[in-house]
DOKOLFI-623167 format. One line per 10 residues: for each residue z negated, y, x negated of C-alpha. Coordinates in steps of 0.2 Angstrom, whole numbers, plus 2048, in hexadecimal, padded with zeros to 3 digits. Layout:
<nodes>
Z Y X  ...
</nodes>
This chain:
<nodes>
800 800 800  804 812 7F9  7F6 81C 7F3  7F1 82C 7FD  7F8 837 7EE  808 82D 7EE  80A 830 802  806 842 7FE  811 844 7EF  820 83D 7FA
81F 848 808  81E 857 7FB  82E 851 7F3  835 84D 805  834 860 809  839 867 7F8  849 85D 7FC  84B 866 80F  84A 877 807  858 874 7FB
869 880 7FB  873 872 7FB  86B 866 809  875 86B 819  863 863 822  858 871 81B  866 87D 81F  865 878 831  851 87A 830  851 888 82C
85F 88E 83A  851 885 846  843 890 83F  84D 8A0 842  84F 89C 852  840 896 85A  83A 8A6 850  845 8B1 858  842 8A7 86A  830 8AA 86A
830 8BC 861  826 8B7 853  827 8C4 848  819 8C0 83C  820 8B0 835  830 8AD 82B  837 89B 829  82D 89B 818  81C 89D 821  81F 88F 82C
826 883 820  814 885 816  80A 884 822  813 875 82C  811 86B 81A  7FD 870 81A  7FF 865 829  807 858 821  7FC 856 813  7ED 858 81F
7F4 84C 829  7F7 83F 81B  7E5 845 813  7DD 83E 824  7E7 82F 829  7EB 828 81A  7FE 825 823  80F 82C 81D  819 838 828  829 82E 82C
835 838 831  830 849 828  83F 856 82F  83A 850 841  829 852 83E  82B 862 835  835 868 844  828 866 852  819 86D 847  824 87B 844
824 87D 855  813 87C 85A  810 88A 84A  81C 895 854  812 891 864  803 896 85B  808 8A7 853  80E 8AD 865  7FE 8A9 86C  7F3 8B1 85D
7FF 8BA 851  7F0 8C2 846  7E9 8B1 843  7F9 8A8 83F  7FF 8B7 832  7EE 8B4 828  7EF 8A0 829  802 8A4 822  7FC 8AD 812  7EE 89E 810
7FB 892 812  803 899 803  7F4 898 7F9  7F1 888 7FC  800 880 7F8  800 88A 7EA  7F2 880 7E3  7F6 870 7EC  806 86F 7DF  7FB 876 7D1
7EF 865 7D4  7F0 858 7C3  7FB 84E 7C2  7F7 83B 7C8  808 831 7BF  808 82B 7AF  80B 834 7A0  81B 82A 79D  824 830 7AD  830 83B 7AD
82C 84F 7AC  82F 857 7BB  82B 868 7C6  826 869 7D7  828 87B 7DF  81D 885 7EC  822 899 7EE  814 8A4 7ED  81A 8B3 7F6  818 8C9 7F3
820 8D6 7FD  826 8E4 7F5  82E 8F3 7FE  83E 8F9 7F6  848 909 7FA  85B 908 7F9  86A 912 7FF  87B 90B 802  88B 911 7FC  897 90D 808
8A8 908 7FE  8B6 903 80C  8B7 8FA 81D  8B3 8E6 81A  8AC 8E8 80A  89A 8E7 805  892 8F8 802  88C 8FC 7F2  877 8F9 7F5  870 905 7E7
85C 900 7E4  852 90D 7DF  84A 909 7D0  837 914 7CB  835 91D 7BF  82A 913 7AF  826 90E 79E  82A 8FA 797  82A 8F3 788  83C 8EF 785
841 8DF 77B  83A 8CE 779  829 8CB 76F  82B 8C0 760  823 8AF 768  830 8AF 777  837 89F 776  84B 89F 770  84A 8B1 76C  856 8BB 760
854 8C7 754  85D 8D5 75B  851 8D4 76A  845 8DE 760  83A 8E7 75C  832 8E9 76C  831 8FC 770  828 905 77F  835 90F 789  833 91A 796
83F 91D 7A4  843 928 7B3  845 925 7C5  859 91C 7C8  864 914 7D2  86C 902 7CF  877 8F8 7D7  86E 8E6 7E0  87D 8DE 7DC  88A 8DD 7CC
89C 8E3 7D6  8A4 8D8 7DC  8B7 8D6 7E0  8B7 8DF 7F0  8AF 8EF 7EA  8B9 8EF 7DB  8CA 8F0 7E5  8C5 8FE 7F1  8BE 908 7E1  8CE 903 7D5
8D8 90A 7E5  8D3 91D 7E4  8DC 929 7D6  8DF 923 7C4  8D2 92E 7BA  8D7 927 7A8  8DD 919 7A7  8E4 90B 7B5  8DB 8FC 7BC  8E1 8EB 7C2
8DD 8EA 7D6  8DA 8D8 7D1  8D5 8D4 7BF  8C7 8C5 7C1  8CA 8B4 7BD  8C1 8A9 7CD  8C7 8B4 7DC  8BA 8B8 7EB  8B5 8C8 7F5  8A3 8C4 7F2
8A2 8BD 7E1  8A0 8CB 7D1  8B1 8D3 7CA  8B5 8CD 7B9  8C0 8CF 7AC  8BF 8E0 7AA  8BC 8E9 79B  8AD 8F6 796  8BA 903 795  8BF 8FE 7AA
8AF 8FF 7AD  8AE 90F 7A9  8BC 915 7B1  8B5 90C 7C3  8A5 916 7C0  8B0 927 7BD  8BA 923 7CE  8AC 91F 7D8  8A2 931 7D2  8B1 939 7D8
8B1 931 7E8  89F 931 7EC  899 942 7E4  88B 938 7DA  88C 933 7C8  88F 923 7C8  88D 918 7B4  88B 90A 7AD  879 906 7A8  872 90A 795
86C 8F9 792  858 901 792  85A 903 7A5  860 8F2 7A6  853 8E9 79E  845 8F3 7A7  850 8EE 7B7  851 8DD 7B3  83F 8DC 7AE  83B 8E4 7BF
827 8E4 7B8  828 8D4 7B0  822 8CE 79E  82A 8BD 79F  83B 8B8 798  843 8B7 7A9  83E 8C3 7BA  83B 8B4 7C0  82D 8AD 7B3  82C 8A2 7A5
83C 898 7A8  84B 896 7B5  854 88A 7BE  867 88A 7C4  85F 88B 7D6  85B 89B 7D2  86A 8A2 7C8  87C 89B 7C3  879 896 7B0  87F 889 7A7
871 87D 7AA  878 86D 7A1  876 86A 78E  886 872 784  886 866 774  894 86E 76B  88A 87F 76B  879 878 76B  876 880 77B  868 879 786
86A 879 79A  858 87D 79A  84B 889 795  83A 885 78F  831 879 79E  83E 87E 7AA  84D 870 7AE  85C 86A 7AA  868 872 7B9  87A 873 7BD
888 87B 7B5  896 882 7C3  8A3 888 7B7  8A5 896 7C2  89C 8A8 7C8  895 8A8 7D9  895 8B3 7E6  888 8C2 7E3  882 8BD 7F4  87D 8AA 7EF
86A 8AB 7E9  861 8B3 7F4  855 8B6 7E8  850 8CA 7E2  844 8D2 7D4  836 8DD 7D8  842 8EA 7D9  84D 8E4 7E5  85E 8DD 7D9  867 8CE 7D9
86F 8C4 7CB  869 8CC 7BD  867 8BA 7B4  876 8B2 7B2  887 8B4 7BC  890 8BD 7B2  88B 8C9 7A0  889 8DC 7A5  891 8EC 79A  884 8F7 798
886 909 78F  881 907 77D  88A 904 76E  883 8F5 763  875 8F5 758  86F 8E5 752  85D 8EA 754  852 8F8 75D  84D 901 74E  84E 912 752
854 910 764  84F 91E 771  83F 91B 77D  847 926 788  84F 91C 792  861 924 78B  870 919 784  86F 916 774  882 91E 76F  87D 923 75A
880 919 74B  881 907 74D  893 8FF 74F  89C 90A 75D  8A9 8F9 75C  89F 8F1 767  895 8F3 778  887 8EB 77F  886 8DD 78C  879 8D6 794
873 8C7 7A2  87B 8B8 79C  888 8B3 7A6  88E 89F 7B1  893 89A 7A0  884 89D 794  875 892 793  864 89A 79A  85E 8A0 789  86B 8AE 789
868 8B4 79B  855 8B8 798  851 8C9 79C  84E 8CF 789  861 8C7 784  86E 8D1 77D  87E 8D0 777  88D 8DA 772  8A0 8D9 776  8AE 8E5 771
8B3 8F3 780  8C4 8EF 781  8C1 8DF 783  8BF 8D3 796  8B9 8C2 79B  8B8 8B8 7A9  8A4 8B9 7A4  8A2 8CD 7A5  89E 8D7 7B3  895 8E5 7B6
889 8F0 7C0  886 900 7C6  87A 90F 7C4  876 91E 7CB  86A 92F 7C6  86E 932 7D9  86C 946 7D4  876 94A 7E4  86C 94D 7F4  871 93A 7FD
878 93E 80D  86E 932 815  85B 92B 814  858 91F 80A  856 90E 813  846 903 810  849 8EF 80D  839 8E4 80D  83B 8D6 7FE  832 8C6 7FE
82F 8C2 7EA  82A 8B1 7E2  81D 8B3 7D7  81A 8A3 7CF  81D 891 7D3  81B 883 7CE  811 875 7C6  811 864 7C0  80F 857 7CD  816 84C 7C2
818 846 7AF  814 856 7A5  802 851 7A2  7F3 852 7AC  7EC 863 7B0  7FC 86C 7A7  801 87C 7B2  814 87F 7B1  817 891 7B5  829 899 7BF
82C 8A5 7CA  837 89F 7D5  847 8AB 7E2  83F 8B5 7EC  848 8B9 7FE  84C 8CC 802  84D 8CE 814  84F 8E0 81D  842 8E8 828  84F 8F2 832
849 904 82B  851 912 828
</nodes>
């Protein structure tokens, strides 16, 4: 007869598999939570919540009766329900046993592990969840094409670069520097194809622009292929069009971006996965690339860039993509370290080797070392690949003819632990995607 911790550990695993992107079931779950949601006017709970607490349940259940749930998705189905039920009847109660519920699962997958030390490593993952309020404007670019969401990013001081005992770190990621920056604009996505024809169709300022320059072809998915120099000439077209200076980042702004707060070697924390951003997660031999990064796993490589759409995961500050994808041209010209690098937050244009600019992000075909937050590399201006995008900023020093909209964003803020394999007691830290949902203000 299985052991309780063996019934428990099933059912876990059972659910983890549910909420995968790929499994068309949790896809239907979660279409089913929205809409008894919506049926009941719920508005306290998000298909998140219930999922937690429904699997409290289950473990309670287990825990009491010693008996394994057989058919997990129907079961899931009808406590969901009677949750739904609940939070109609008592919303106040049911919000607070939502935040419990992530606490406690939080510590149930950060139990000890019970397998033997010979099994294999694995990691088992709970989202504990922050809401942060984000202020935005959109920049509308053309009917049928995605406006241009611009996130405001504060004002504030980081240490830029990586420290010396970041694992896989290179030496022109240092030395770290404190730099201090003012209040911006950035773009939550890289451009993607769409935008780039509407913007590539106003008046030549210096030099022309293929309509359609990128290698893998979709509306949704980042423009590529286009040189530092293009880029450029996008951002000069879309000042003129919109009255507001629009550039490419200096590569301090994108880093305090990226980092959105964070310390760790990826917004998201210690390691990554390809769940969470298109990498490549599998072993490149040739190169002596790994697929994975410190503790994290081994993922899948997709040969390809995604739509900017696909994870629906954001920083604190509200941007997508900024691991992986494809590389972003930033402002600066090459230094091979930050020795005498401004703190200002200003591109970094003197001395140096004005041959080459910087790129930063990783990109679908680089391993996970080289999309951490402190990576950099450079790339010649006149040059394109199907690897290099781009994103936007803006000092928004114009008077915006609208308000600035407010998004609420539901951020991870750690997961994980081993339930199996790593060693007993050991604590695997990751932050996993967070979801960015709108509150509907304006």
């Amino acid at each position: 007869m299985a052991s309780q911790d063996s019934l428990r550990q099933n059912f876990l695993d059972t659910i983890s598999r549910l909420q995968a992107p790929e499994n068309p079931i949790g896809s239907s779950l979660v279409s089913y939570l929205e809409r008894i949601i919506q049926q009941y006017s719920v508005r306290s709970l998000e298909p998140l919540d219930i999922i937690n607490q429904a699997t409290l349940q289950g473990v309670d259940y287990i825990d009491r009766e010693g008996q394994a749930i057989a058919n997990v998705e129907a079961w899931l189905r009808t406590t969901a329900l009677q949750i739904v039920q609940s939070a109609k009847a008592d919303p106040v109660a049911e919000s607070t046993q939502s935040i419990d519920a992530s606490k406690e699962l939080s510590s149930l997958y950060n139990q000890p592990a019970t397998q033997q030390e010979d099994e294999p490593r694995s990691l088992k993952v709970v989202l504990k969840r922050q809401t942060t309020q984000n202020q935005c404007y959109d920049e509308a670019l053309g009917d049928h094409v995605l406006p241009l969401r611009m996130m405001q990013i504060p004002a504030g001081t980081f240490l830029m670069g990586s420290p010396e005992d970041e694992l896989e770190r290179q030496e022109r990621e240092g030395s770290q520097h404190e730099v201090t920056l003012s209040q911006f604009y950035m773009g939550k996505y890289p451009i993607t194809q769409a935008q780039w024809r509407a913007v590539v169709a106003l008046p030549q300022i210096d030099r022309k622009l293929k309509a359609d320059p990128s290698y893998f072809n979709g509306d949704l998915r980042p423009v590529e292929q286009v040189s530092w120099h293009d880029a450029v000439e996008f951002c000069d077209r879309l000042t003129i069009l919109t009255n507001r200076q629009y550039r490419l980042p200096t590569e301090a702004e994108w880093e305090y971006a990226c980092r959105a707060g964070t310390t760790t070697p990826f917004h998201f924390g210690e390691t990554i996965t390809t769940d969470l951003a298109n990498y490549r997660g599998t072993d490149d031999k040739k190169r002596k690339w790994s697929g994975s990064y410190g503790d994290g796993p081994k993922g899948e490589y997709r040969k390809e860039t995604t739509p900017v759409n696909q994870f629906k995961g954001a920083n604190a500050f509200g941007l997508c993509d900024m691991h992986g994808d494809v590389w972003e041209w930033c402002q600066d010209h090459w230094h091979d370290s930050y020795v005498g690098a401004p703190n200002d937050g200003s591109a970094w244009i003197e001395g140096g080797d004005s041959k080459y600019r910087v790129r930063r992000g990783g990109s679908w075909y680089c391993g996970p070392r080289l999309c951490r937050s402190a990576a950099r590399f450079n790339y010649g201006p006149g040059n394109d690949n199907d690897n290099i995008g781009f994103r936007v900023v803006c000092s928004a020093s114009r008077t915006l003819s609208s308000p600035l909209r407010t998004v609420t964003t539901l951020s991870g803020i750690g997961i994980g632990a081993a339930l199996g394999g790593i060693g007993a007691g050991a604590a695997v830290e990751v932050h996993p995607s967070s979801i960015t949902i709108e509150d509907g203000q304006n």
